[in-house]
N, C-alpha and C positions, 0 to 999 in steps of 0.2 A: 488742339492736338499738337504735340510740336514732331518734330523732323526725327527725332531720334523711335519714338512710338511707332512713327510708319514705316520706317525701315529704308535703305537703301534701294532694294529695288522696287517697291513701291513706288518711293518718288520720283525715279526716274519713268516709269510707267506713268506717273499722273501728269511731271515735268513736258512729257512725249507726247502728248492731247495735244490735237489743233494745231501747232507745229507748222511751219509754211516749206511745203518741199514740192515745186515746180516739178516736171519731166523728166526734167535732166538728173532727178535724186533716184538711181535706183535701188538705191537700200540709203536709208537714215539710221536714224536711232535703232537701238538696236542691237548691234553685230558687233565683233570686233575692229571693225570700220566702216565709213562712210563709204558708199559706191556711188560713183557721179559716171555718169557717159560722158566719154569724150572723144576718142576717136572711134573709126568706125569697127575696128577688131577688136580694141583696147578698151576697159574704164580705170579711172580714175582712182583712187585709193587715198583716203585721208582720215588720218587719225590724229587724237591727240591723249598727251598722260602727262599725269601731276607727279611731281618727288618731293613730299615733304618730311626736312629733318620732326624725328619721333614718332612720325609716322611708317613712313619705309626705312628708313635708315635712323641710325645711331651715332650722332658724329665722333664719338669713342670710340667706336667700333669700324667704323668703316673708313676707307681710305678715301682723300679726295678725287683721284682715280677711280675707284670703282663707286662713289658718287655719279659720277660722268657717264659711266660707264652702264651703270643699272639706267640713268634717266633716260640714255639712247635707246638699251636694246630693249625695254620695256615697248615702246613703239615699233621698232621694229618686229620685234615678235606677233605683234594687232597684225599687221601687214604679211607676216607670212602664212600665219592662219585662214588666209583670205587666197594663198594659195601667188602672193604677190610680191614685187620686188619694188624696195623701196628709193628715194629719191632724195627730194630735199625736206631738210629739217629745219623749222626756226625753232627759237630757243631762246624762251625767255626766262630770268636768273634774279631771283630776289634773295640776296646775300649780305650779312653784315659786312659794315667797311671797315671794321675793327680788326677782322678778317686779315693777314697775310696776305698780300699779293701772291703767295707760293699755295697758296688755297687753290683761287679762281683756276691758276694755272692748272695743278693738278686736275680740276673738276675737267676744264676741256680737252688733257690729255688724252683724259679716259675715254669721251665721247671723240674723239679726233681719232683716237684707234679704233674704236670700231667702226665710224662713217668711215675709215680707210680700209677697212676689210671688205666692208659690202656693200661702198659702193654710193654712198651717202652724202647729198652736199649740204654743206653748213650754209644756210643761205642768208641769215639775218637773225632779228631776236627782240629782246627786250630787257636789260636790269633794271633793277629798283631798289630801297632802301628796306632791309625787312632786318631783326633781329635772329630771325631762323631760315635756316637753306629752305627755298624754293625752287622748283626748277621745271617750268612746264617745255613740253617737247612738241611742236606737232608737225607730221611727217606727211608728206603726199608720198604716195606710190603709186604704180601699175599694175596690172595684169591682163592678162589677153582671155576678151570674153570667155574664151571655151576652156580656160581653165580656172573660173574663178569660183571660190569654193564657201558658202554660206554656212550658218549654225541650221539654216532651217530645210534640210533636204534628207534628212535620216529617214528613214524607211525598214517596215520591220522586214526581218528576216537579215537585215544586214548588221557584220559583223565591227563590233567595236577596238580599237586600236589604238597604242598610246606608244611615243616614244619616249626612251631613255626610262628614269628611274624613278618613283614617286616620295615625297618629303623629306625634312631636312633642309631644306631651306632657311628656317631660324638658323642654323648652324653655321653660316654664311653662303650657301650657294645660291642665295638672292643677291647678292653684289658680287658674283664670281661669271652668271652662268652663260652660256653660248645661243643666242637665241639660234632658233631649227627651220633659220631661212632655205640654207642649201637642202637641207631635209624636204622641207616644204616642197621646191621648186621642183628636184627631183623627183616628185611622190604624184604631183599633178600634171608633170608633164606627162609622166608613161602611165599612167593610172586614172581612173574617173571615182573620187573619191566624191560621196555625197553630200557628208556636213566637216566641220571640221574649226576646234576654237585654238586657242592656248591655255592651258593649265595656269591663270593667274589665284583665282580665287579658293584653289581646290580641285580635285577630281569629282568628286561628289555633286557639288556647286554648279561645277563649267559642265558637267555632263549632263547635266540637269538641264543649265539651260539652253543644250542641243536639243534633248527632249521636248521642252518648252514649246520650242519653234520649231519643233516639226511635228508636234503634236503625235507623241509617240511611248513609249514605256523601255525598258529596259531587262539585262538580269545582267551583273557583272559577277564575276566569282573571285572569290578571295584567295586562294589557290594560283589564281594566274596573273594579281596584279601585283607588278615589279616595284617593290619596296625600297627604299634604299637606303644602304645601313647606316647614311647617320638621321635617321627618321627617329623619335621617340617612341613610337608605337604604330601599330598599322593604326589604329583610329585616329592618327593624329596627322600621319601620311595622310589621309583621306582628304584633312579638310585644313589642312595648314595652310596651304595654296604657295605662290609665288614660285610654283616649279617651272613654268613657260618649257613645257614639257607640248608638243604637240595632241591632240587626242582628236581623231575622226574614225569614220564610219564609212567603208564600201561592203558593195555587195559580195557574196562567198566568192564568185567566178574570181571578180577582181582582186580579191585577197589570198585565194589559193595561187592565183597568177603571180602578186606581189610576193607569197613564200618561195614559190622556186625559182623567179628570175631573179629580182632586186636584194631584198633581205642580205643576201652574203657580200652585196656590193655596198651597202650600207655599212659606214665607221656607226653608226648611232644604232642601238637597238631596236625595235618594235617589235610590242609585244601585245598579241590580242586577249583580250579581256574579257570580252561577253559579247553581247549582243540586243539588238533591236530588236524589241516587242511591241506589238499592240495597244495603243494606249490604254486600252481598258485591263492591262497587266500589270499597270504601272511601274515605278521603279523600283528594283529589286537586289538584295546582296546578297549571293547562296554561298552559304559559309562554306567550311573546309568540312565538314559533318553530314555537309548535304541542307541542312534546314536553307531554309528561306527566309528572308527577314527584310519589311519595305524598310527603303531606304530615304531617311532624312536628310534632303540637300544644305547641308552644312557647309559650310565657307568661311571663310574673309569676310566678312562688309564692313564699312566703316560705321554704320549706327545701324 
């Protein structure tokens, strides 16, 4: 059987077997980050993500600046989903030498302004000789036990939530966009938010596998998810992915409380979607007609 047959997340499921993760792991594989304990209020937060030219980017297309720029906040987005504030980055860079020196610089521009926005220290790294841009990122962050926010704590009855706009990404707001760290922070401080991913792979996809791990069902309505006009189609919003768009899950109390206090103090939109069902409901999209239709978690993967 080769690799491309099994698919993506299979193999990280089979990859995830046996695995050696001591006490101090308390979340692995899995999430959109690693959770390690470390202090006594605090854990630990470590991620990491790949940028490969032709695969995320288009060197045609994109600028060496927002090269740098997508490789940072990609990690950083893992870590706000986690409800966390990021730290240090290393950063390692497989780049032609044939390359401009006015390349490399741009690339670390891009990530130099945004570790200057939020807070991020460039701690070391690694280059190598490669014919095509590479660029892996991996980030420690923080957050304080009692606000740290998993994929696997949805619960039915509780209502679903996504901020900002859904697809279009192709279009370039994958190498433009604002990860929704400050979103984040705000959201967990005043709020007890259940489950909680980033919109890398899709809505569809990443909501799914909130689902997954909290062993739970869905109904989202098509009427109330926020589309965004340079999207090709709502089908394709759905499942184009790379919008690092937040999407979590609290309970009604806590979401009626979130519409009349915070909502208007928010620059970013959120907008609720649906809701947490019963696993045995499973996942579901009630069109604009009223019908019901399950829903096929479509995505991104790479094989």
């Amino acid at each position: 059987m080769k690799i491309k047959d099994l698919g993506e997340i299979k193999l990280i499921k089979r990859l995830a077997k046996g695995v050696r993760c001591d006490k101090s792991v308390v979340k692995g594989i899995g999430d959109d980050t690693a959770v390690i304990a470390w202090k006594r209020d605090t854990y630990m937060l470590y991620t990491c993500d790949m940028l490969i030219e032709d695969v995320h980017f288009r060197r045609k297309r994109a600028t060496p600046f927002q090269i740098g720029w997508k490789a940072l906040g990609r990690t950083i987005s893992d870590i706000a989903a986690m409800g966390g504030v990021p730290r240090y980055a290393l950063v390692s860079a497989a780049i032609d030498p044939e390359l401009p020196v006015s390349f490399a610089d741009g690339v670390y521009k891009g990530m130099k302004a945004l570790a200057n926005k939020f807070g991020v220290n460039l701690v070391g790294g690694d280059t190598c000789r490669s014919k095509k841009i590479a660029i892996d990122v991996s980030l420690i962050g923080e957050v304080e036990r009692k606000n740290l926010v998993t994929r696997c704590g949805a619960k039915p009855g509780d209502l679903i939530l996504v901020t900002g706009a859904i697809g279009g990404s192709v279009k370039g707001k994958h190498l433009t966009f604002m990860p929704r760290l400050d979103e984040a922070r705000s959201l967990v401080k005043k709020f007890k938010l259940n489950a909680m991913i980033d919109v890398t792979d899709g809505l569809l996809l990443d909501l799914w596998r909130i689902l997954d791990a909290s062993g739970a069902g869905a109904r989202i309505h098509q009427s109330l998810i926020p589309v965004s006009d340079e999207a090709d189609s709502f089908e394709k919003a759905l499942s184009d992915g790379e919008d690092f768009e937040l999407l979590f899950t609290m309970s009604p109390l806590e979401a009626r409380r979130f519409f009349k206090t915070q909502l208007v103090r928010m620059k970013t939109p959120v907008t609720l979607i649906g809701e947490v069902t019963d696993k045995r409901d499973g996942f579901r999209l009630v069109m604009e007609d009223g019908k019901q239709e399950k829903v096929t978690p479509e995505g991104y993967v790479h094989f």
